[in-house]
DSSP file (Angstrom, degrees, kcal/mol; ACC not computed):
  #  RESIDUE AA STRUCTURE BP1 BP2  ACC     N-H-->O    O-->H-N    N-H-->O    O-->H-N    TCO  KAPPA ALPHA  PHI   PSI    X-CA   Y-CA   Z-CA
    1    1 A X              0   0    0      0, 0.0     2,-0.5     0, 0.0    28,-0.2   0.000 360.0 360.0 360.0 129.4    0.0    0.0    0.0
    2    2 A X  B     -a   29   0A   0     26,-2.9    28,-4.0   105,-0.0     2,-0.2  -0.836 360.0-168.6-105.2 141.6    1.4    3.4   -0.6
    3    3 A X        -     0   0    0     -2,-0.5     2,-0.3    26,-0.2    28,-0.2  -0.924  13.2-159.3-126.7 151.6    0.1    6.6    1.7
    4    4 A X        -     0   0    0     26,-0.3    28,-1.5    -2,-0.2     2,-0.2  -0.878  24.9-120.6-106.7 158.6    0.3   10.2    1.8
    5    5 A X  B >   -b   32   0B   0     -2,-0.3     3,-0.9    26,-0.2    28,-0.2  -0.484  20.7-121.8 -81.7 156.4   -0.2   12.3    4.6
    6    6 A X  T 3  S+     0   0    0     26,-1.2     5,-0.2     1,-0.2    27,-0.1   0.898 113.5  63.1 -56.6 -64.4   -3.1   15.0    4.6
    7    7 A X  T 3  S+     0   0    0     25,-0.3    -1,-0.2    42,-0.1    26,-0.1   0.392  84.5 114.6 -47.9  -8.1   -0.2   17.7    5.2
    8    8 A X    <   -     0   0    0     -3,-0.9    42,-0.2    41,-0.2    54,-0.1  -0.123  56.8-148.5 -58.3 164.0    1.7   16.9    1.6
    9    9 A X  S    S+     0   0    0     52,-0.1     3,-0.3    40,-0.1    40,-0.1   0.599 103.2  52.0 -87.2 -32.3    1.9   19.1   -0.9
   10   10 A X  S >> S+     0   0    0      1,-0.2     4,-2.7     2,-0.1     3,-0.9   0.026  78.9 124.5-115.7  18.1    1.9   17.0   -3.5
   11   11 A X  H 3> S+     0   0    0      1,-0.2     4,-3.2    -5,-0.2    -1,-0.2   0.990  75.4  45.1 -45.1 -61.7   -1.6   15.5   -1.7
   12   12 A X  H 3> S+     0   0    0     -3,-0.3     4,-1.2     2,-0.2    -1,-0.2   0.762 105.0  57.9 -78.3   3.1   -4.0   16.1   -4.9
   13   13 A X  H <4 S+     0   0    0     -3,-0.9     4,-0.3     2,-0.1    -1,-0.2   0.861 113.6  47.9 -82.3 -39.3   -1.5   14.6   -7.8
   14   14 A X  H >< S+     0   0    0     -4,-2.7     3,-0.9     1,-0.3     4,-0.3   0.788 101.0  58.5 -58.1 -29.1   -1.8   11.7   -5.6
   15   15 A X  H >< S+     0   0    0     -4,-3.2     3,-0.9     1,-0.2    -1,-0.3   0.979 114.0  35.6 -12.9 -93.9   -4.9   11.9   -5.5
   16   16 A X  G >< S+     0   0    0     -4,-1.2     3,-1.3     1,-0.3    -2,-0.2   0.091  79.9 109.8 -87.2  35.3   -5.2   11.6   -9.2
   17   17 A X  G X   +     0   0    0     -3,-0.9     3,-0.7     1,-0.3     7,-0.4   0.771  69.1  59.5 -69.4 -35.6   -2.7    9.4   -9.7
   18   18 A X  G <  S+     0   0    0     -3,-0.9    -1,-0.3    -4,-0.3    -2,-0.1   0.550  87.6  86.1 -55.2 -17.2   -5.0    6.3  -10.6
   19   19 A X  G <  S+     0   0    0     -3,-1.3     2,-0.4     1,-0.2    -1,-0.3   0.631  81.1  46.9 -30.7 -56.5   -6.1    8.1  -13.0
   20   20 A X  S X> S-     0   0    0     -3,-0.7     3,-1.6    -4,-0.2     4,-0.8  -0.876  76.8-156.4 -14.3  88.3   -3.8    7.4  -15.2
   21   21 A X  T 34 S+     0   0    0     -2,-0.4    -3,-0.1     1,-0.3    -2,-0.1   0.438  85.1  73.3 -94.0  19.4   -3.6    3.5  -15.0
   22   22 A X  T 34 S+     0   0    0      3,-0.0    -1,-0.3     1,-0.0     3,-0.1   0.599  90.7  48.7 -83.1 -16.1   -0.3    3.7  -16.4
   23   23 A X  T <4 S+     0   0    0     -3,-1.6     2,-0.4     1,-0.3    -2,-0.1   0.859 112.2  25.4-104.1 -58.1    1.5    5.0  -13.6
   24   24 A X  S  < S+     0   0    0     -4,-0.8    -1,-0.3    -7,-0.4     2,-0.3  -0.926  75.1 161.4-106.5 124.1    0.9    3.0  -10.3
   25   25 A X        +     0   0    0     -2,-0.4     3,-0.1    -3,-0.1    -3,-0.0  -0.870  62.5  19.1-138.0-167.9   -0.2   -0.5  -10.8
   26   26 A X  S    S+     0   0    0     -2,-0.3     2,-0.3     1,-0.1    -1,-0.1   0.794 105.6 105.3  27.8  51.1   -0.5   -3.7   -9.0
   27   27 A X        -     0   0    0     -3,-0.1     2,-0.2   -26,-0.0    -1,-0.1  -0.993  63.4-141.8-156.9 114.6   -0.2   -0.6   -5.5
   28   28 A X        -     0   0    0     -2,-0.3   -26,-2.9    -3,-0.1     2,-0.5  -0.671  25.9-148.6 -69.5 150.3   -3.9    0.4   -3.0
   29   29 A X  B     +a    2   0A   0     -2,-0.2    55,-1.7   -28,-0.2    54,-0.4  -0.993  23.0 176.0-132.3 150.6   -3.5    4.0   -2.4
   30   30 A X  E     - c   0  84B   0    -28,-4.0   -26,-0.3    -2,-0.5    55,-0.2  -0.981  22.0-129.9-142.8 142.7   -4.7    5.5    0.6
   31   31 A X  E     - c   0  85B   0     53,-1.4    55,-1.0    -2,-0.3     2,-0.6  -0.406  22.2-124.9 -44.5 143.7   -4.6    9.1    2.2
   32   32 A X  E     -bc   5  86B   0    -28,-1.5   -26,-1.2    53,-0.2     2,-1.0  -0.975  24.3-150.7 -69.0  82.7   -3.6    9.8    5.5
   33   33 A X  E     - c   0  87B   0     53,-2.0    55,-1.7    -2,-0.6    56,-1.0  -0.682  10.1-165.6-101.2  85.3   -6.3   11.6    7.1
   34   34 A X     >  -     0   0    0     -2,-1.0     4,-0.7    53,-0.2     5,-0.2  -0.239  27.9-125.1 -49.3 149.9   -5.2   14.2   10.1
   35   35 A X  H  > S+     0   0    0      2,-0.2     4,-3.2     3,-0.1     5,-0.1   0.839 114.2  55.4 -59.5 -39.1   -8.1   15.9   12.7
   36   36 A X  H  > S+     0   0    0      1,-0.3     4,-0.9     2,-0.2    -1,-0.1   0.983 109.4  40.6 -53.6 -63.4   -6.6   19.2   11.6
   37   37 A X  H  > S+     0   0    0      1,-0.2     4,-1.0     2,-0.2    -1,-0.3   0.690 117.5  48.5 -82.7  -5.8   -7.2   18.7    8.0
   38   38 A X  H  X S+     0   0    0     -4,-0.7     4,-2.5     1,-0.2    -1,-0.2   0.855 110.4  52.8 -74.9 -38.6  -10.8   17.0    8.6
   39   39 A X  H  X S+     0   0    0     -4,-3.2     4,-1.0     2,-0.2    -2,-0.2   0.769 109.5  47.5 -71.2 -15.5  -11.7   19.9   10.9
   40   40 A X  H >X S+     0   0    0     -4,-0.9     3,-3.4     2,-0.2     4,-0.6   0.942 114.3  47.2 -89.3 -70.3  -10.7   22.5    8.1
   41   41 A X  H 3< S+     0   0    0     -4,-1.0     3,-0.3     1,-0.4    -2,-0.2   0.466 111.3  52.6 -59.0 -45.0  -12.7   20.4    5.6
   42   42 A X  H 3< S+     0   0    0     -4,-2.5    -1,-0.4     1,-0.2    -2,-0.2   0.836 121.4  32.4 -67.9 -46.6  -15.7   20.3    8.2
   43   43 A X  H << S-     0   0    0     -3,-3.4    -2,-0.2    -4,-1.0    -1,-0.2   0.310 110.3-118.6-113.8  13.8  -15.6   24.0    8.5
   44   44 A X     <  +     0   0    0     -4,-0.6    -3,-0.2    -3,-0.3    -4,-0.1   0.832  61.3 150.5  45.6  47.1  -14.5   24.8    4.8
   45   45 A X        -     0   0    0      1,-0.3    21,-1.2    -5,-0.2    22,-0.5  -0.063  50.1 -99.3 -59.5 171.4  -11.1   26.6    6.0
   46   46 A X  E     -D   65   0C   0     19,-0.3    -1,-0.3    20,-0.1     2,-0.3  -0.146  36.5-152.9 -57.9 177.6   -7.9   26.8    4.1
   47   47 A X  E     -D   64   0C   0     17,-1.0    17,-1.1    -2,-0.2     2,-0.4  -0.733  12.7-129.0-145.5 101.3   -5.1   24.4    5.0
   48   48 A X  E     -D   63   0C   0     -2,-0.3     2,-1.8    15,-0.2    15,-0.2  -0.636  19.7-152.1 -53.7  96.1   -1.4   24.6    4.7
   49   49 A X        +     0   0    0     13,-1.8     2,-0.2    -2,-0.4   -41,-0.2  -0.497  29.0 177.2 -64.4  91.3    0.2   21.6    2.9
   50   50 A X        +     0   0    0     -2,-1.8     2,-0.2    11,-0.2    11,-0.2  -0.514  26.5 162.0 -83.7 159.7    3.3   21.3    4.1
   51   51 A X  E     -E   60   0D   0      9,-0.9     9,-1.4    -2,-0.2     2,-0.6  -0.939  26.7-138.4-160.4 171.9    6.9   19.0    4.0
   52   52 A X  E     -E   59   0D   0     -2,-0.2     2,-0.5     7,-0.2     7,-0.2  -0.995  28.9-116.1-130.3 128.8   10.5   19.8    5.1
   53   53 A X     >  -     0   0    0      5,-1.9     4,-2.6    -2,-0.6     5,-0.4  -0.701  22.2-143.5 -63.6 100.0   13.3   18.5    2.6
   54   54 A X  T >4 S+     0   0    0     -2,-0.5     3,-2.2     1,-0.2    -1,-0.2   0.879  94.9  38.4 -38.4 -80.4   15.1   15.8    5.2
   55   55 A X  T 34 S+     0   0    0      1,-0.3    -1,-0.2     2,-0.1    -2,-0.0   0.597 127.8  24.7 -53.7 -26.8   18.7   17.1    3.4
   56   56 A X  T 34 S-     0   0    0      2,-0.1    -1,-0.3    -3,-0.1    -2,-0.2   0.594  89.0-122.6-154.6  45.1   18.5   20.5    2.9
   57   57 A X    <<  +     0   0    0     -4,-2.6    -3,-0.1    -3,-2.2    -2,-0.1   0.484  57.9 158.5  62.9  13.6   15.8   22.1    5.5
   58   58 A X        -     0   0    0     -5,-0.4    -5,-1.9    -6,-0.0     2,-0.4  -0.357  34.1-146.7 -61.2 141.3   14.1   23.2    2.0
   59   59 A X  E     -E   52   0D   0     -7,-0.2     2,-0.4     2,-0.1    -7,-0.2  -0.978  12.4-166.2-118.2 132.6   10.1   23.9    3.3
   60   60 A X  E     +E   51   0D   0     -9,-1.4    -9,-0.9    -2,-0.4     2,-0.4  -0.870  23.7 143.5-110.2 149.1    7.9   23.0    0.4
   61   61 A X        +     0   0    0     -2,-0.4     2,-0.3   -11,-0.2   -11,-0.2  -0.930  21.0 175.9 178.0 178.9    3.8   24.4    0.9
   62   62 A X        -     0   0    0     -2,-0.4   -13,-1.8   -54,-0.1     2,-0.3  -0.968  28.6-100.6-164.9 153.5    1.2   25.6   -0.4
   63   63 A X  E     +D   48   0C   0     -2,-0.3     2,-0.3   -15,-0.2   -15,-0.2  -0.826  33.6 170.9 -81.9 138.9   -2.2   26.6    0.4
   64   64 A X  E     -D   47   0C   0    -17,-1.1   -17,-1.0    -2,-0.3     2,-0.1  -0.993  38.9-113.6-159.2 136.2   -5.4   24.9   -0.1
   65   65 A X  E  >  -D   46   0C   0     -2,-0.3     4,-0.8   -19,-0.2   -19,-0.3  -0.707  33.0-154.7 -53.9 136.8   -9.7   24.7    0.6
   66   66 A X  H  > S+     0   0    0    -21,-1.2     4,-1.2   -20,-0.2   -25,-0.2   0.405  85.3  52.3 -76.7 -10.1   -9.4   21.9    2.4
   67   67 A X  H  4 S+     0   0    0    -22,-0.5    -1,-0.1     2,-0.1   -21,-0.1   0.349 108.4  48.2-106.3  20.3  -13.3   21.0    1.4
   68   68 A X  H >> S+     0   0    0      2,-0.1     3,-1.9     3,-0.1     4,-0.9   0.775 111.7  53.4-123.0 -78.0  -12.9   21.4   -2.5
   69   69 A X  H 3X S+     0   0    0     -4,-0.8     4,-0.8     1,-0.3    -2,-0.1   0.571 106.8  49.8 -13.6 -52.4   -9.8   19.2   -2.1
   70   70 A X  H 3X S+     0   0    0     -4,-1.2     4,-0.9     1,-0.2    -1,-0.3   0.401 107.7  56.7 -94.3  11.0  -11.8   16.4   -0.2
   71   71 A X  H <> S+     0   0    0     -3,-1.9     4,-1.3     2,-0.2    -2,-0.2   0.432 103.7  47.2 -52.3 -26.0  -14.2   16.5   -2.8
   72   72 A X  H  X S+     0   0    0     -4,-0.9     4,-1.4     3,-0.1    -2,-0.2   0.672 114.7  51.6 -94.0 -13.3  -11.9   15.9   -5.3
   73   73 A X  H  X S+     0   0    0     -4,-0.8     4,-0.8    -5,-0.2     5,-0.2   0.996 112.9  38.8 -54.2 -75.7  -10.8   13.2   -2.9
   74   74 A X  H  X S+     0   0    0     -4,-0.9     4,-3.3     2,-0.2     5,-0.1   0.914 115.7  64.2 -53.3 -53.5  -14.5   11.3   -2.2
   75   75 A X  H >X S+     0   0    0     -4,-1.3     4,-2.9     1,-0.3     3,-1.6   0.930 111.3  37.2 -33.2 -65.2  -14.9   12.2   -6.7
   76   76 A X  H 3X S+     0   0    0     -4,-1.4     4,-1.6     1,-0.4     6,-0.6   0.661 116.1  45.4 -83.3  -5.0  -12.1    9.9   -7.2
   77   77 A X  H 3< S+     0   0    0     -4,-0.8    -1,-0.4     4,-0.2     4,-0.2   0.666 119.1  51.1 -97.8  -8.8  -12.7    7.2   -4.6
   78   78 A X  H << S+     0   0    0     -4,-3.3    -2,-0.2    -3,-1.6    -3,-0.2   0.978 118.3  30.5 -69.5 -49.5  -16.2    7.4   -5.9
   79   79 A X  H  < S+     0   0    0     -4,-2.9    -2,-0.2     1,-0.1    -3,-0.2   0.798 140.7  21.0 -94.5 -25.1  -15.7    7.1   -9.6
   80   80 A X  S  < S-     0   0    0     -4,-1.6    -3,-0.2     2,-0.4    -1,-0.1   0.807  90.7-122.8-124.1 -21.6  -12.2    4.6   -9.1
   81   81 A X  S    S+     0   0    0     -5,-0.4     2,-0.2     1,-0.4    -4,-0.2   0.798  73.1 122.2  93.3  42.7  -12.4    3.0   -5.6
   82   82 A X        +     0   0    0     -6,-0.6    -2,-0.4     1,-0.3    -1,-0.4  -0.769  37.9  46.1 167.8 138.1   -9.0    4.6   -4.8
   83   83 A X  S    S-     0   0    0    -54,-0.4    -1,-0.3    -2,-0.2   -53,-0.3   0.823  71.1-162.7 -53.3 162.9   -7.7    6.5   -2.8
   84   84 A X  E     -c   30   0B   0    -55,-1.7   -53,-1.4    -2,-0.1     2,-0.4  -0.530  18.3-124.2 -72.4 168.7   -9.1    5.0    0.5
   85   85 A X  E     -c   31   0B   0     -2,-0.2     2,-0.5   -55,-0.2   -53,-0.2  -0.862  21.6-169.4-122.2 155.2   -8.9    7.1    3.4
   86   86 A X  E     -c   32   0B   0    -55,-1.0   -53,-2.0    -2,-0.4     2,-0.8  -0.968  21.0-136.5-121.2 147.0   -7.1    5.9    6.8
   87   87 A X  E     -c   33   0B   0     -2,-0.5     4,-0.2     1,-0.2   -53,-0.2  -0.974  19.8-168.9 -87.2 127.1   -7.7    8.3   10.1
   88   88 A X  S >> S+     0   0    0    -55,-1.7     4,-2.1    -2,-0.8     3,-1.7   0.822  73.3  57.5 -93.0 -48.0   -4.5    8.4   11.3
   89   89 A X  H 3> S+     0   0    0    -56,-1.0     4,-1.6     1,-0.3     5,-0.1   0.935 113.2  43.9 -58.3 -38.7   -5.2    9.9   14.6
   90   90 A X  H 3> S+     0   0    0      2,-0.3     4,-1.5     1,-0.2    -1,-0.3   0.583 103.2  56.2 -83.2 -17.2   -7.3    7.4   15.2
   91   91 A X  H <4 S+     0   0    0     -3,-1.7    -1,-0.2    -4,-0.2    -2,-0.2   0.933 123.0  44.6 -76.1 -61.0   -5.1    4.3   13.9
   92   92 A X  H  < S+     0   0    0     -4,-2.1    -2,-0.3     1,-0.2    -3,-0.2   0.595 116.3  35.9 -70.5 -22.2   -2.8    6.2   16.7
   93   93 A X  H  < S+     0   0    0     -4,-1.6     2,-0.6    -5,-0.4    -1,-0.2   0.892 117.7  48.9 -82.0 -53.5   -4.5    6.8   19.1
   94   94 A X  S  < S+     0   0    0     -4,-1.5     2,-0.3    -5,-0.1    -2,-0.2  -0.296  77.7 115.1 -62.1  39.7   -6.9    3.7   19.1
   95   95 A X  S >  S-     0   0    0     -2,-0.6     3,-4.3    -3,-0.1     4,-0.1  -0.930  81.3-105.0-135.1 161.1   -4.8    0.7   18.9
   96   96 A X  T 3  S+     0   0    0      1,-0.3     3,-0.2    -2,-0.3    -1,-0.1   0.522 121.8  41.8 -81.7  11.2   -4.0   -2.2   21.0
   97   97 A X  T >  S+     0   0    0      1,-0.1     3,-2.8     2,-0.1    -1,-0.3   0.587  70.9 117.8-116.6  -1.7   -0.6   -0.3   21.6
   98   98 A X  T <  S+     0   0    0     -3,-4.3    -2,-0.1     1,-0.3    -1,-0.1   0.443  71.4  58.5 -34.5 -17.9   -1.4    2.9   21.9
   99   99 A X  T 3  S+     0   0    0     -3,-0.2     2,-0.4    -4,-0.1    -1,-0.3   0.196  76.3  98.9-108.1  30.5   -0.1    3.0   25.3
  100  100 A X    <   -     0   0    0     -3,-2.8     3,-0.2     1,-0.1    -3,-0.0  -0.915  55.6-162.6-105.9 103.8    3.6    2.0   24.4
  101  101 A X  S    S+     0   0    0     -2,-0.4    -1,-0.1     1,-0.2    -4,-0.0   0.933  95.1  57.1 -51.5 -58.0    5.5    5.4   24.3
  102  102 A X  S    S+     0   0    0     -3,-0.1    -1,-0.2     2,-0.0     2,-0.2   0.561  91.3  93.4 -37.0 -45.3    8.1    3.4   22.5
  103  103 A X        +     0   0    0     -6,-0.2     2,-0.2    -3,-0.2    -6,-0.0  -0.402  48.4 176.9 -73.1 154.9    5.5    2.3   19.6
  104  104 A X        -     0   0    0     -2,-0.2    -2,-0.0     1,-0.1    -3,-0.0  -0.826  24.7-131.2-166.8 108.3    5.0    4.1   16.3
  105  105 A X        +     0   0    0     -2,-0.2     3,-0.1     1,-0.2    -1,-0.1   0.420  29.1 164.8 -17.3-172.8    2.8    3.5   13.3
  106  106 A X        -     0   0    0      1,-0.2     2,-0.2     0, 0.0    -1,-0.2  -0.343  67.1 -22.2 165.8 -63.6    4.5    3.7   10.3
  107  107 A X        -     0   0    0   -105,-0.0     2,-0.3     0, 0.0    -1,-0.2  -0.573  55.2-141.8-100.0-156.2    1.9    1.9    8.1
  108  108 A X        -     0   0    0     -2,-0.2     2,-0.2  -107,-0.1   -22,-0.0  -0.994  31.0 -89.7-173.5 170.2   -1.1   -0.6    8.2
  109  109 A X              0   0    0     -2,-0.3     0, 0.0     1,-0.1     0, 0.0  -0.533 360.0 360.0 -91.9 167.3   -2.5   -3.1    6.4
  110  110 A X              0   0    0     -2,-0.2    -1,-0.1   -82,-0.0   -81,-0.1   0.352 360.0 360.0 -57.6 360.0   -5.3   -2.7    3.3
């Protein structure tokens, strides 16, 4: 399974990356779905997509409606069954390790 986080920049090519069945195959894609970015969606804010360049502190972002975005989200899982969405706070918060400081997501299965 390949994921982005909610917080990407480069959240809505991935988006429509299935589009194209030439580019990702035999791969689920699923969004990462933050509280942050649900609650702007919920209240039809902006959003900052952010990421930080590991190697050379480079800050990439951009701005975005966060509810015209997850509409183009819902469009494509409607029309292609892909992306899925995962809650991440909630994979992180709710799980039968959630209370191992020590433990850390990192993915999950489809």
């Amino acid at each position: 399974m390949l994921s982005i986080p909610s917080t990407h920049p480069d959240l809505e090519d991935f988006i429509n990356i299935k589009k194209d069945l030439t580019k990702v195959t035999k791969a689920n894609i699923s969004v990462m779905f933050y509280d942050d970015f649900l609650n702007a969606v919920k209240n039809n804010k902006e959003y900052e997509l952010k990421f930080t360049v590991e190697d050379t502190g480079e800050v990439i972002s951009k701005v975005i409606n966060a509810k015209n975005l997850f509409y183009k989200f819902a469009k494509s899982n409607w029309d292609n069954a892909e992306p899925g969405a995962l809650y991440w706070d909630r994979i992180k918060n709710y799980n039968l390790l959630s209370e191992d400081m020590e433990f850390e997501f990192v993915g999950v299965n489809p």
